[in-house]
C-alpha positions in Angstrom: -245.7 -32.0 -29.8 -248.9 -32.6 -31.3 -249.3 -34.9 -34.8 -246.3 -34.3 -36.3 -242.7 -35.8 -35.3 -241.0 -32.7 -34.9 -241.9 -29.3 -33.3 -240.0 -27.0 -34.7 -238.6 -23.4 -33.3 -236.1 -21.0 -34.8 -234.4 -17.8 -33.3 -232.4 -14.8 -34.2 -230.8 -13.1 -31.5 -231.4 -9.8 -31.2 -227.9 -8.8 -29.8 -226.2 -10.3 -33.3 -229.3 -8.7 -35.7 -230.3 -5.1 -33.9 -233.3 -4.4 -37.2 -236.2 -7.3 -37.0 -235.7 -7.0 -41.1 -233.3 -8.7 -40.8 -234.0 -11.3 -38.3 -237.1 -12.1 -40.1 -235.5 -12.6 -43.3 -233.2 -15.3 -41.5 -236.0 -17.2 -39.4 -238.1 -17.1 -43.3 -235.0 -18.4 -44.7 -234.3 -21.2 -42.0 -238.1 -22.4 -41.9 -237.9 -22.6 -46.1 -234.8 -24.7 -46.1 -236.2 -26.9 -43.3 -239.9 -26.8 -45.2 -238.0 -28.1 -48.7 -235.4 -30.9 -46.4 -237.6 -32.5 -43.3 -239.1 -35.3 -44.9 -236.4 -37.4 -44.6 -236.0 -36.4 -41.1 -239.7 -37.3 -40.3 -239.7 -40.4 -42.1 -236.8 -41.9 -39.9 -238.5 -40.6 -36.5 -241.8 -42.2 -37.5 -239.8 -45.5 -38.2 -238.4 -45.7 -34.8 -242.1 -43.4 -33.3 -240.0 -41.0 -31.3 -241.0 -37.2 -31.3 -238.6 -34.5 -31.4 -238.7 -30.7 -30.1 -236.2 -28.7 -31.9 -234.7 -25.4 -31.7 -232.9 -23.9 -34.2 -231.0 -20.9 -33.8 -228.7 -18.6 -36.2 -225.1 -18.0 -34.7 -223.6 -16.0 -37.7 -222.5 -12.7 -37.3 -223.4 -12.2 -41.4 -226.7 -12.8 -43.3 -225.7 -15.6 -45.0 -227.7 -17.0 -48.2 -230.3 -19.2 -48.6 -228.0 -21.8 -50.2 -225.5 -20.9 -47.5 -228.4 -21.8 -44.6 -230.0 -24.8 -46.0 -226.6 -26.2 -46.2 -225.5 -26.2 -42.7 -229.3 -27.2 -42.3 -229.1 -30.0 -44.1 -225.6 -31.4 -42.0 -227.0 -30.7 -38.9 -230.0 -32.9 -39.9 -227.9 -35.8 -40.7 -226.6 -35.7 -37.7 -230.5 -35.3 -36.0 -231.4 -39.1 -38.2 -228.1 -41.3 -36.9 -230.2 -40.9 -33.2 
């Protein structure tokens, strides 16, 4: 995983999101709202020095918002820092 705690990789299906507009807008809004809410991710895995791959990857059916995103980002985070 290199320096960092966490390797991080998101995807869009392709079968949900046919244009790659709109798949890229999703992955750029996923990596912001991970960018803006990791720190207190990495700071718990460099307290207990374990390194994480994750994978990320949209399920909507809908484009949903950034606030909408980094929301359900945010839960599925907490859960990531009870490990």
């Amino acid at each position: 995983t290199g320096p960092h705690p966490v390797s991080m990789t998101v995807s869009v299906p392709k079968r949900l999101f046919k244009r790659a507009v709109d798949r890229n807008l999703l992955k750029r809004r996923i990596r912001e709202a991970y960018r803006q809410n990791k720190k207190e991710l990495y700071a718990v895995l460099q307290q207990k020095e374990i390194k994480l791959d994750l994978m990320i990857q949209y399920q909507n059916r809908e484009i949903e918002s950034f606030h909408v995103i980094e929301k359900a980002l945010i839960k599925g985070l907490e859960k990531l820092k009870v490990i």
